[in-house]
N, CA, C and O atoms as a CHARMM CRD file, in Angstrom:
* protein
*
  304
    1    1 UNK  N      3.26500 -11.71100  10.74300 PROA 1      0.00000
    2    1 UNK  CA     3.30700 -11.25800   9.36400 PROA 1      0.00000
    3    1 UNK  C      4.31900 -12.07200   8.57900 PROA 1      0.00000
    4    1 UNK  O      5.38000 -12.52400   9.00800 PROA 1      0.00000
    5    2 UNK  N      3.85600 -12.17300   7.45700 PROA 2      0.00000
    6    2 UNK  CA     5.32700 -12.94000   6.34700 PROA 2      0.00000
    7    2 UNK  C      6.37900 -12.09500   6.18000 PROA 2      0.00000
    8    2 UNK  O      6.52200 -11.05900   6.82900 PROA 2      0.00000
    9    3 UNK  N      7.18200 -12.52000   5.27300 PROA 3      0.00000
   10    3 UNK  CA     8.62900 -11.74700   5.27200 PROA 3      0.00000
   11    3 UNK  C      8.04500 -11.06600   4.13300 PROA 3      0.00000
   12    3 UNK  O      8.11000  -9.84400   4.26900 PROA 3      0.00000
   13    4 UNK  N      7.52700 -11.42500   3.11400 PROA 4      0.00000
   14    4 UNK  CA     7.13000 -10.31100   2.33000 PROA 4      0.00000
   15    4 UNK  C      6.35800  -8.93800   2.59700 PROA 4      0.00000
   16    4 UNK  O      6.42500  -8.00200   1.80000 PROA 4      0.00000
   17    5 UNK  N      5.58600  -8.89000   3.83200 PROA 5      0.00000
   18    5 UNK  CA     4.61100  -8.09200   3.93100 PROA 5      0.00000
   19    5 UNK  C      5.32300  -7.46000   4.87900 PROA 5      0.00000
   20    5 UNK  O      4.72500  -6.50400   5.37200 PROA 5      0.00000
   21    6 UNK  N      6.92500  -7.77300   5.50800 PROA 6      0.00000
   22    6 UNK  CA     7.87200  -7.14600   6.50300 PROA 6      0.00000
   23    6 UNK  C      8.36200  -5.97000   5.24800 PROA 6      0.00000
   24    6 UNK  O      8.40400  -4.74200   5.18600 PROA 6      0.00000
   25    7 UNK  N      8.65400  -6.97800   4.43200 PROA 7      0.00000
   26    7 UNK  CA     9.65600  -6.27800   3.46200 PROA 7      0.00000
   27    7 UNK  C      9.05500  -5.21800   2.52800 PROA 7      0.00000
   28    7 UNK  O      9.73000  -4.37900   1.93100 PROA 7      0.00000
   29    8 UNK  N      7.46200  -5.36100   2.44900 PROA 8      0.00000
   30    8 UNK  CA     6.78300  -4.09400   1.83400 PROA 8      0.00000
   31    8 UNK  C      6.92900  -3.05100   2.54700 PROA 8      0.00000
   32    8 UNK  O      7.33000  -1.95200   2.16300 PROA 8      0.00000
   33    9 UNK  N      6.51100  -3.46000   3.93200 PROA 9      0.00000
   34    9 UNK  CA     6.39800  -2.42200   5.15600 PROA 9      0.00000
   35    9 UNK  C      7.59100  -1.80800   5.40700 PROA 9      0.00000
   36    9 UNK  O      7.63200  -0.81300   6.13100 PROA 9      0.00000
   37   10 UNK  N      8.65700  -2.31500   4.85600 PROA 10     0.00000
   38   10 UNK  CA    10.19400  -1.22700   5.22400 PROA 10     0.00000
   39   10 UNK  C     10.66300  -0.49700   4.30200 PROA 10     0.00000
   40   10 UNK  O     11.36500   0.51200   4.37200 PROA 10     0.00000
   41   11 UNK  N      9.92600  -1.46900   2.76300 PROA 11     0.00000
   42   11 UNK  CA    10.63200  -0.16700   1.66500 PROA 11     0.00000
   43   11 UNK  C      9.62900   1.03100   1.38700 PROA 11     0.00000
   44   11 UNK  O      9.99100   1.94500   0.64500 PROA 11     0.00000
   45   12 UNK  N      8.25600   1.03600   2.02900 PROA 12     0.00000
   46   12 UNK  CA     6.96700   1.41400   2.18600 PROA 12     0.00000
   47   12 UNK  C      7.62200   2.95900   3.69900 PROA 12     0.00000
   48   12 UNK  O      7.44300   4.17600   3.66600 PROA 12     0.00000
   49   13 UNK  N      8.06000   2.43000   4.34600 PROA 13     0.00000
   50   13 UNK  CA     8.69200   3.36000   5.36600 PROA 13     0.00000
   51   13 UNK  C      9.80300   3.46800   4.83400 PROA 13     0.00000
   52   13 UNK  O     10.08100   4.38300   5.61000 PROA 13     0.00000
   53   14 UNK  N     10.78100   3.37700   4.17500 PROA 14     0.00000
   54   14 UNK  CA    11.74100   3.51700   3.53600 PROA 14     0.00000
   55   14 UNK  C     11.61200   5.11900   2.65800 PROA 14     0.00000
   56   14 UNK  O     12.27100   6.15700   2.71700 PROA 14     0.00000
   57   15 UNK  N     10.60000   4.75000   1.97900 PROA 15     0.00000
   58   15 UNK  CA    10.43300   5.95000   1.12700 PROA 15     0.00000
   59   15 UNK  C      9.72400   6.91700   1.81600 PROA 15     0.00000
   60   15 UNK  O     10.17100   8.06400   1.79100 PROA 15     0.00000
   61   16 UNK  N      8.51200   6.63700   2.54400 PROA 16     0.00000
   62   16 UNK  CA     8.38900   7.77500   3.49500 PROA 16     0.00000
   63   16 UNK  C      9.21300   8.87800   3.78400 PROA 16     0.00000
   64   16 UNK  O      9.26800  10.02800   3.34800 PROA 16     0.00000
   65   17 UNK  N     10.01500   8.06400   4.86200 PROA 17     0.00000
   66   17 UNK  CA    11.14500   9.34700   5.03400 PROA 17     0.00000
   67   17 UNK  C     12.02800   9.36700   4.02800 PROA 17     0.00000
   68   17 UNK  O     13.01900   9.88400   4.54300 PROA 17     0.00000
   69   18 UNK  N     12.23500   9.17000   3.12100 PROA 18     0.00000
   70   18 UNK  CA    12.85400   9.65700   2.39600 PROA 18     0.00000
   71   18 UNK  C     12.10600  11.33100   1.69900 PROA 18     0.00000
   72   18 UNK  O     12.61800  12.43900   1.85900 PROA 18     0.00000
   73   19 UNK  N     10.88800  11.04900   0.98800 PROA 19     0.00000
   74   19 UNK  CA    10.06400  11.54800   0.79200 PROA 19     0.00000
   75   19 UNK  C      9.70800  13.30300   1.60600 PROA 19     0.00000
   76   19 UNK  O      9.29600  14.39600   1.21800 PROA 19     0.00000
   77   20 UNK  N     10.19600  12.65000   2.97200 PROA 20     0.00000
   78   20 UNK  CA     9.40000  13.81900   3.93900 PROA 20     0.00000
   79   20 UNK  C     11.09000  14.27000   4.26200 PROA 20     0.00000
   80   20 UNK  O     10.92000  15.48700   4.31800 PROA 20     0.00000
   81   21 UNK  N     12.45000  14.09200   4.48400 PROA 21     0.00000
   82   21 UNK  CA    13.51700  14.61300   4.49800 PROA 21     0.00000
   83   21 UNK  C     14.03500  15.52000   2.97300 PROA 21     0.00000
   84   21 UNK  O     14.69800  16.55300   2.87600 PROA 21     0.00000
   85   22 UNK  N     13.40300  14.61700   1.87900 PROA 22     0.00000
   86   22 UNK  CA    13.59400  15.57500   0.99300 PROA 22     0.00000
   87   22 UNK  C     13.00300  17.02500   0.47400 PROA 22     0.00000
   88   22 UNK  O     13.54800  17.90300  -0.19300 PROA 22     0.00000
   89   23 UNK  N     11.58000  16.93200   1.07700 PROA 23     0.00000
   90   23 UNK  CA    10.65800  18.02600   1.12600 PROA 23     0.00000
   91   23 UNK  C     11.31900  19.14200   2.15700 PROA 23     0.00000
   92   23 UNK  O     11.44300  20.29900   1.75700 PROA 23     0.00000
   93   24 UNK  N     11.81500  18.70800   3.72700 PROA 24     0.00000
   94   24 UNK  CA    12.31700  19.53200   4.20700 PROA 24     0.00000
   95   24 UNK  C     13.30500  19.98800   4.12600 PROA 24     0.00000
   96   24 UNK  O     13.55800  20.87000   4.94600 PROA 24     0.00000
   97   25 UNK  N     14.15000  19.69400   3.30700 PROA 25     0.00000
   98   25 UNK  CA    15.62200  19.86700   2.75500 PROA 25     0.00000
   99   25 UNK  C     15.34800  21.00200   1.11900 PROA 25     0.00000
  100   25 UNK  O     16.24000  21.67900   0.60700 PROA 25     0.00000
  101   26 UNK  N     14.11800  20.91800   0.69000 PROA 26     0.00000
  102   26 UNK  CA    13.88900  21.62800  -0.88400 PROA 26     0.00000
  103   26 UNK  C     14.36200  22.73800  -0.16300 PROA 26     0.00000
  104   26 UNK  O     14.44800  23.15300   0.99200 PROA 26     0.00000
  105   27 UNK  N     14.70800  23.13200  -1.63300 PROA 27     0.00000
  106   27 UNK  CA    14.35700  25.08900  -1.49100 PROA 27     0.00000
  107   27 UNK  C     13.40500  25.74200  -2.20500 PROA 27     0.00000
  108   27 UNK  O     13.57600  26.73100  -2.91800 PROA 27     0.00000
  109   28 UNK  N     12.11100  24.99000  -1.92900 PROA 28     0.00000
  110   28 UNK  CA    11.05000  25.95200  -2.10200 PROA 28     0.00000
  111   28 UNK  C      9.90500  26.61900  -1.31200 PROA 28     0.00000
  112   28 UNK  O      9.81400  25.70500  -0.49200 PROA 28     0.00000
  113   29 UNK  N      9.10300  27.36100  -0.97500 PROA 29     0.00000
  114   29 UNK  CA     8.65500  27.84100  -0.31800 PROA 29     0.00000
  115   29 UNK  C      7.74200  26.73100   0.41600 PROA 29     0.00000
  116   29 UNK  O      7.94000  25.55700   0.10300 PROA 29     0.00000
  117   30 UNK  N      6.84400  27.00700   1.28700 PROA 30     0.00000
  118   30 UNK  CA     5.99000  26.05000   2.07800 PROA 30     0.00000
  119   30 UNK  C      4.78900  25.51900   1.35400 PROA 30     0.00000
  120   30 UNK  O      4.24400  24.41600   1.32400 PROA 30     0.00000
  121   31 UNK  N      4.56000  26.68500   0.77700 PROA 31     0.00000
  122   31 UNK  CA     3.57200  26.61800   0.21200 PROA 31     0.00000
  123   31 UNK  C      3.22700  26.03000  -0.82600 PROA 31     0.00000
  124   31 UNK  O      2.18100  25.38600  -0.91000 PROA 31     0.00000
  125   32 UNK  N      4.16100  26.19200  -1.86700 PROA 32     0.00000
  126   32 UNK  CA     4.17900  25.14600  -3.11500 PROA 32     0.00000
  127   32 UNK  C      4.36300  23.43200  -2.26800 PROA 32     0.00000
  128   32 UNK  O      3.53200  22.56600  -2.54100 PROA 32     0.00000
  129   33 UNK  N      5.33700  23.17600  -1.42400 PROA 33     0.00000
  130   33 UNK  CA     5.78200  21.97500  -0.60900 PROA 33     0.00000
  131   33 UNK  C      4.24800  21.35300  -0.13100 PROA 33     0.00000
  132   33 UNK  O      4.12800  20.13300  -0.24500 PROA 33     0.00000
  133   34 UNK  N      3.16100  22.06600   0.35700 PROA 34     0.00000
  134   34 UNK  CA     2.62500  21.90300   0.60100 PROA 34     0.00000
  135   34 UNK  C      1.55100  21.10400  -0.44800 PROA 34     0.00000
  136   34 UNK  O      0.86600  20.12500  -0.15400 PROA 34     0.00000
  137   35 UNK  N      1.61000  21.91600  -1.96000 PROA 35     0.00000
  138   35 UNK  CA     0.60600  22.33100  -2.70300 PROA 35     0.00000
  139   35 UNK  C      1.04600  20.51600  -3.63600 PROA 35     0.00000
  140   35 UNK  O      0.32000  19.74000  -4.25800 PROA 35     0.00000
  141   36 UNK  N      2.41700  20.48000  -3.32000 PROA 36     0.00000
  142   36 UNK  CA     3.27700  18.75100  -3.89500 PROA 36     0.00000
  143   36 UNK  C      2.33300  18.43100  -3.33000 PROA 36     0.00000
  144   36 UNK  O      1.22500  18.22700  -3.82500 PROA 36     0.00000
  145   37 UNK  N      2.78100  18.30900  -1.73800 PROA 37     0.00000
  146   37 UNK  CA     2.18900  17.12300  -0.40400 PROA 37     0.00000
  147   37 UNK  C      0.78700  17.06900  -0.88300 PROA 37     0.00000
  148   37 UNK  O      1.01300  16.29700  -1.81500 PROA 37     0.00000
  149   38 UNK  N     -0.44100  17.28500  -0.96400 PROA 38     0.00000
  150   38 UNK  CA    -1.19900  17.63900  -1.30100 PROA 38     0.00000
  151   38 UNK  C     -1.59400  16.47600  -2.89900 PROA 38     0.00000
  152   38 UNK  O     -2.36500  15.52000  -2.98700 PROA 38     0.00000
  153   39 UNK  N     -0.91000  16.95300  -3.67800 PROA 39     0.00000
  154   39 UNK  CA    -1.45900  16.11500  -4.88300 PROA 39     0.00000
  155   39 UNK  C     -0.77600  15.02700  -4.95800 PROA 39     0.00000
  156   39 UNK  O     -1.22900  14.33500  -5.87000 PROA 39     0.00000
  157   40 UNK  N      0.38600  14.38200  -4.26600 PROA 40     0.00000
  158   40 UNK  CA     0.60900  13.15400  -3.59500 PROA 40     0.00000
  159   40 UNK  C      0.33600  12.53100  -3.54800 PROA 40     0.00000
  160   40 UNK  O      0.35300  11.45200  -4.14000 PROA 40     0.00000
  161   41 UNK  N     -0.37500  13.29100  -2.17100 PROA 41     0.00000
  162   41 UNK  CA    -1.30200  12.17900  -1.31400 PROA 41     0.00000
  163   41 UNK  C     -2.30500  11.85200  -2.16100 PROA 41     0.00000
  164   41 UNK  O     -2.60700  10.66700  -2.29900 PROA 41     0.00000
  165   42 UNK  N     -2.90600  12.76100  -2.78800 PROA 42     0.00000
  166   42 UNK  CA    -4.27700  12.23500  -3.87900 PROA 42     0.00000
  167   42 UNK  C     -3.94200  11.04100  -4.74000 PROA 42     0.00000
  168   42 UNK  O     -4.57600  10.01100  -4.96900 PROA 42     0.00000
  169   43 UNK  N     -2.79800  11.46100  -5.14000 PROA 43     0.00000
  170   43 UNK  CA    -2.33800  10.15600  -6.58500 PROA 43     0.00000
  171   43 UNK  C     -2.25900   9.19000  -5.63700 PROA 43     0.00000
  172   43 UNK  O     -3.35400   8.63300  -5.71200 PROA 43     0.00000
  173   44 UNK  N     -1.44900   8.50400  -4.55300 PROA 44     0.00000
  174   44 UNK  CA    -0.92000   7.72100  -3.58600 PROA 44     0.00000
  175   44 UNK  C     -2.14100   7.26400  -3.34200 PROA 44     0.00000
  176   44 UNK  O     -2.19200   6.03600  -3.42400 PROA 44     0.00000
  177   45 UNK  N     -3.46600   7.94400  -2.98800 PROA 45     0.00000
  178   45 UNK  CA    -4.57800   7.69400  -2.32800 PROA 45     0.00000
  179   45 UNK  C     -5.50000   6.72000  -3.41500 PROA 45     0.00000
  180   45 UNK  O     -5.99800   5.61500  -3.19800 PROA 45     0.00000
  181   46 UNK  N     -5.53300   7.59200  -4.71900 PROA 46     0.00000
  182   46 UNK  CA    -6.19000   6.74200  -5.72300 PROA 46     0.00000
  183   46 UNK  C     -5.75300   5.40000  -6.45700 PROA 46     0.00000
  184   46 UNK  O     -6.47400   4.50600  -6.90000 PROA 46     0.00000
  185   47 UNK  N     -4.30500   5.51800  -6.46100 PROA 47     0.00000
  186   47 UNK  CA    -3.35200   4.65100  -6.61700 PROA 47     0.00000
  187   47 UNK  C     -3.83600   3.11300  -5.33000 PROA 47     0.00000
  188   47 UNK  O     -4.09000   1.95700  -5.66800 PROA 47     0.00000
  189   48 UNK  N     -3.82500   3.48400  -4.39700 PROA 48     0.00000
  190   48 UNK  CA    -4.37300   2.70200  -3.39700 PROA 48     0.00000
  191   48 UNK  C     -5.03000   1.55000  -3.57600 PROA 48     0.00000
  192   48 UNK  O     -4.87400   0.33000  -3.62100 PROA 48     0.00000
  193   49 UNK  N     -6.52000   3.15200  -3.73500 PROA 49     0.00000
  194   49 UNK  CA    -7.62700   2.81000  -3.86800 PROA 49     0.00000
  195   49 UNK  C     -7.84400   1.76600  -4.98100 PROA 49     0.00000
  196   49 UNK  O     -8.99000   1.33800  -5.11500 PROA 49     0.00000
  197   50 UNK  N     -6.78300   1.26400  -5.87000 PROA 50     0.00000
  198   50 UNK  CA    -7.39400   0.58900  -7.48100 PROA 50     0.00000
  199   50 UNK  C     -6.56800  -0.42100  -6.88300 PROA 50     0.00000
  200   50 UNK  O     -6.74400  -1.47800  -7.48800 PROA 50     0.00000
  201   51 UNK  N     -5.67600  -0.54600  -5.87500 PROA 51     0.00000
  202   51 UNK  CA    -4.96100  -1.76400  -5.28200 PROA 51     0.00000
  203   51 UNK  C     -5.73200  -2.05400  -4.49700 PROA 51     0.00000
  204   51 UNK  O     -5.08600  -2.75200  -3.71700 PROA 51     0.00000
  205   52 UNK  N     -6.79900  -1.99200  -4.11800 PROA 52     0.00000
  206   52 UNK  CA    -7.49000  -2.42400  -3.11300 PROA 52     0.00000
  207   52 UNK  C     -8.66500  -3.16300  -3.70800 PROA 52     0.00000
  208   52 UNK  O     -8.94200  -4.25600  -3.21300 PROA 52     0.00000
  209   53 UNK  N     -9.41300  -2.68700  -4.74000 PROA 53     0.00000
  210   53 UNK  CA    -9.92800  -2.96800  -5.21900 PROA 53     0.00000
  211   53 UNK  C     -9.97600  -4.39500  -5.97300 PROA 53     0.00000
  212   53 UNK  O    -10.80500  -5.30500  -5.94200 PROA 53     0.00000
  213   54 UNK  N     -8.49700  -4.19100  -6.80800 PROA 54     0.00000
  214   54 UNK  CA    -8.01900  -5.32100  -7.52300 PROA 54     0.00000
  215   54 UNK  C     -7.72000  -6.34900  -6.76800 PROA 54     0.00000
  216   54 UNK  O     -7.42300  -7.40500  -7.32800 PROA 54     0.00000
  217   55 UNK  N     -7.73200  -6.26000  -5.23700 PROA 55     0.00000
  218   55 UNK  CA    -7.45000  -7.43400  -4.06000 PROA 55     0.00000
  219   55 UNK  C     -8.72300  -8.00100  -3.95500 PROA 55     0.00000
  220   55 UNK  O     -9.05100  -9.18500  -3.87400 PROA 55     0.00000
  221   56 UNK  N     -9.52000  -6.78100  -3.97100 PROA 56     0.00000
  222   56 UNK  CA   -11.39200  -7.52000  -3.38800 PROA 56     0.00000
  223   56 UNK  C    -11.65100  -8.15100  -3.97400 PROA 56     0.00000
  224   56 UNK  O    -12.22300  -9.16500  -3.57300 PROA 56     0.00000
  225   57 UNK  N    -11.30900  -7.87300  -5.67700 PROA 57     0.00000
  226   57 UNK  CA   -11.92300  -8.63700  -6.57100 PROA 57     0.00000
  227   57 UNK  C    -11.46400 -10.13200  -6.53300 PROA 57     0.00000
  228   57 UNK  O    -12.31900 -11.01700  -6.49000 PROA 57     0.00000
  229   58 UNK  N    -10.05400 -10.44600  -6.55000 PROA 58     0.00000
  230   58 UNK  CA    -9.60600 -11.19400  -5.96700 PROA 58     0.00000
  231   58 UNK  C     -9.59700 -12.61600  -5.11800 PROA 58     0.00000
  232   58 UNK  O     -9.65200 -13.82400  -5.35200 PROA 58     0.00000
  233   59 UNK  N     -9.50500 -11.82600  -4.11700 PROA 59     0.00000
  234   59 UNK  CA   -10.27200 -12.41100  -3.12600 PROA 59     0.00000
  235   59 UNK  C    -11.43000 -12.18200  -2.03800 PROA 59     0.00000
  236   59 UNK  O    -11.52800 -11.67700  -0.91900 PROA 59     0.00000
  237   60 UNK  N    -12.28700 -12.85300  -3.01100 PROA 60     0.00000
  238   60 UNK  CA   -13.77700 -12.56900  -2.59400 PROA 60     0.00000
  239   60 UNK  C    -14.00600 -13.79700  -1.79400 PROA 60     0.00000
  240   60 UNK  O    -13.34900 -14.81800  -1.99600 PROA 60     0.00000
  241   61 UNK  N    -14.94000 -13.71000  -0.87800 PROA 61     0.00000
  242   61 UNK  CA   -15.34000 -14.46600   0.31200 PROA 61     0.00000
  243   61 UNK  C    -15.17300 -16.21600   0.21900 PROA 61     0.00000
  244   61 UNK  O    -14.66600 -17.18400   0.78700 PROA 61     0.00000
  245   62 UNK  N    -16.08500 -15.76500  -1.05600 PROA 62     0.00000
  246   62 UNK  CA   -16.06900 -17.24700  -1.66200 PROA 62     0.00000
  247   62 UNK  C    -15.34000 -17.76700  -1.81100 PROA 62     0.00000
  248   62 UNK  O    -15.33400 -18.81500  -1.16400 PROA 62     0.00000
  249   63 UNK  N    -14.01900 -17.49100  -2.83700 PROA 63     0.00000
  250   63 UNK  CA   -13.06600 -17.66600  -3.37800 PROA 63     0.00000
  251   63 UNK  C    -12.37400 -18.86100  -2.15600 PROA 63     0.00000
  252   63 UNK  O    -12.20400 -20.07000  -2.30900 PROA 63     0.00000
  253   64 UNK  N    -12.00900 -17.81400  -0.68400 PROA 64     0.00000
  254   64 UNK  CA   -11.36600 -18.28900   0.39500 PROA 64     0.00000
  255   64 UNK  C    -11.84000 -19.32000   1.12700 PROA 64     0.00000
  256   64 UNK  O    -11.16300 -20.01300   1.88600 PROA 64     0.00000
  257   65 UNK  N    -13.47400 -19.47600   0.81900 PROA 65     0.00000
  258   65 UNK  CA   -14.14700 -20.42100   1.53600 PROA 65     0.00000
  259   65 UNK  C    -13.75600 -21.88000   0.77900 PROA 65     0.00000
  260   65 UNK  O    -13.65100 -22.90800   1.44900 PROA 65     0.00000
  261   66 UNK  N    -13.59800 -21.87200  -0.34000 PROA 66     0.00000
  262   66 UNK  CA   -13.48500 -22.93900  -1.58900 PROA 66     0.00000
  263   66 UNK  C    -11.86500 -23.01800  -1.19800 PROA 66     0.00000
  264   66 UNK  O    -11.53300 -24.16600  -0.90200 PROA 66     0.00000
  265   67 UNK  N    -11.10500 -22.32600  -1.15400 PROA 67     0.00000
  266   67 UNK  CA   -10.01900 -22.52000  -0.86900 PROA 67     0.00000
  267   67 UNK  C     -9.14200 -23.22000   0.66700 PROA 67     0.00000
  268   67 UNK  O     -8.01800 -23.71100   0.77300 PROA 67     0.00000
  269   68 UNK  N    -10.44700 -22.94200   1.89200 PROA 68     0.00000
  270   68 UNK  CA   -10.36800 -23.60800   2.78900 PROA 68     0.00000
  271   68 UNK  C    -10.82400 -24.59100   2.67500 PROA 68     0.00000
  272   68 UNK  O    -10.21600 -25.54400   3.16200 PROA 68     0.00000
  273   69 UNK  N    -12.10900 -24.82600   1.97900 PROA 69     0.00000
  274   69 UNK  CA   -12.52300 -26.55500   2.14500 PROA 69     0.00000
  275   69 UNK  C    -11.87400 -27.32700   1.46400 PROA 69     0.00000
  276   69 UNK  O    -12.11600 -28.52800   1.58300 PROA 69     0.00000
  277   70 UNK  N    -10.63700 -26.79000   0.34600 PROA 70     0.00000
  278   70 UNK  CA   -10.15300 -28.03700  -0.35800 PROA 70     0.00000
  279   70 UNK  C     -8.67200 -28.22400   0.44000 PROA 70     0.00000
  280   70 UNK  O     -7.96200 -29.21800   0.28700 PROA 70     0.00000
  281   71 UNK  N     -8.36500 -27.17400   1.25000 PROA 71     0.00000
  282   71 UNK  CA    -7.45000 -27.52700   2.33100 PROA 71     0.00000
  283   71 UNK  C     -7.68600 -28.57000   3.07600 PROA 71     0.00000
  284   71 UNK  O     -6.99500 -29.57900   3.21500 PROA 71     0.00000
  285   72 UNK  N     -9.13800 -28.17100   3.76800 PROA 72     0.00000
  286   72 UNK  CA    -9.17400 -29.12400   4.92600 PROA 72     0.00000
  287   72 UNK  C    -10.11900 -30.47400   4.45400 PROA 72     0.00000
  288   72 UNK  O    -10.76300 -31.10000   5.29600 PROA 72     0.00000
  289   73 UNK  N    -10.12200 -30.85100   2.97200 PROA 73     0.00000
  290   73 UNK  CA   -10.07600 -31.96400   2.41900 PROA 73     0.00000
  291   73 UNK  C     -8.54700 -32.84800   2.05600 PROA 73     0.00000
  292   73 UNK  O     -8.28800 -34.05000   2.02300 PROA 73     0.00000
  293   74 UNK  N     -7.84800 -31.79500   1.85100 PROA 74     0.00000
  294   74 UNK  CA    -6.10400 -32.34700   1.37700 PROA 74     0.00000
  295   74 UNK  C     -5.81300 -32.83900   2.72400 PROA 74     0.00000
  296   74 UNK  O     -5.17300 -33.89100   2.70200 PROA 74     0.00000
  297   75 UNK  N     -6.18600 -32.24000   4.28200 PROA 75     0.00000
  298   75 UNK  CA    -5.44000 -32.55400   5.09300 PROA 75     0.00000
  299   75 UNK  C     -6.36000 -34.27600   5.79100 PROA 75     0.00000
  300   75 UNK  O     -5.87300 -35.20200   6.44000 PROA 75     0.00000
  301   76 UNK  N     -7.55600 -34.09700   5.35900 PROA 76     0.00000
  302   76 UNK  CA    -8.10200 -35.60400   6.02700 PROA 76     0.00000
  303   76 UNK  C     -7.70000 -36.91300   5.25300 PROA 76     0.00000
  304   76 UNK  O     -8.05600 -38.01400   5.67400 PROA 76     0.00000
């Protein structure tokens, strides 16, 4: 992996637990804690989902194929 995709992955687990120590530390019932966790994950999920998207679009098959052949034209 690159150092960038280290460094997503730790502030990415970073907040995790942060996230899940602060929930168990609230003083509110389980249930509301729950009812957070819950619409969270939805936003987090859809949130995602439009980052994922905006990657496909991105980089589409093609894109990478054109991008390898002018590599392995630079390198002959």
């Amino acid at each position: 992996m690159s150092k960038n995709s280290n460094i997503i992955l730790g502030l990415l687990g970073a907040v995790t637990a942060g996230v899940a120590i602060g929930m168990l530390l609230a003083p509110e019932k389980g249930k509301d804690i729950r009812k957070k966790l819950k619409k969270t994950a939805e936003k987090w999920g859809e949130e995602m989902s439009t980052l994922y998207e905006k990657g496909k679009d991105k980089f589409t098959k093609s894109d990478l194929k054109n991008k390898a052949e002018a590599m392995k034209e630079n390198l002959s």
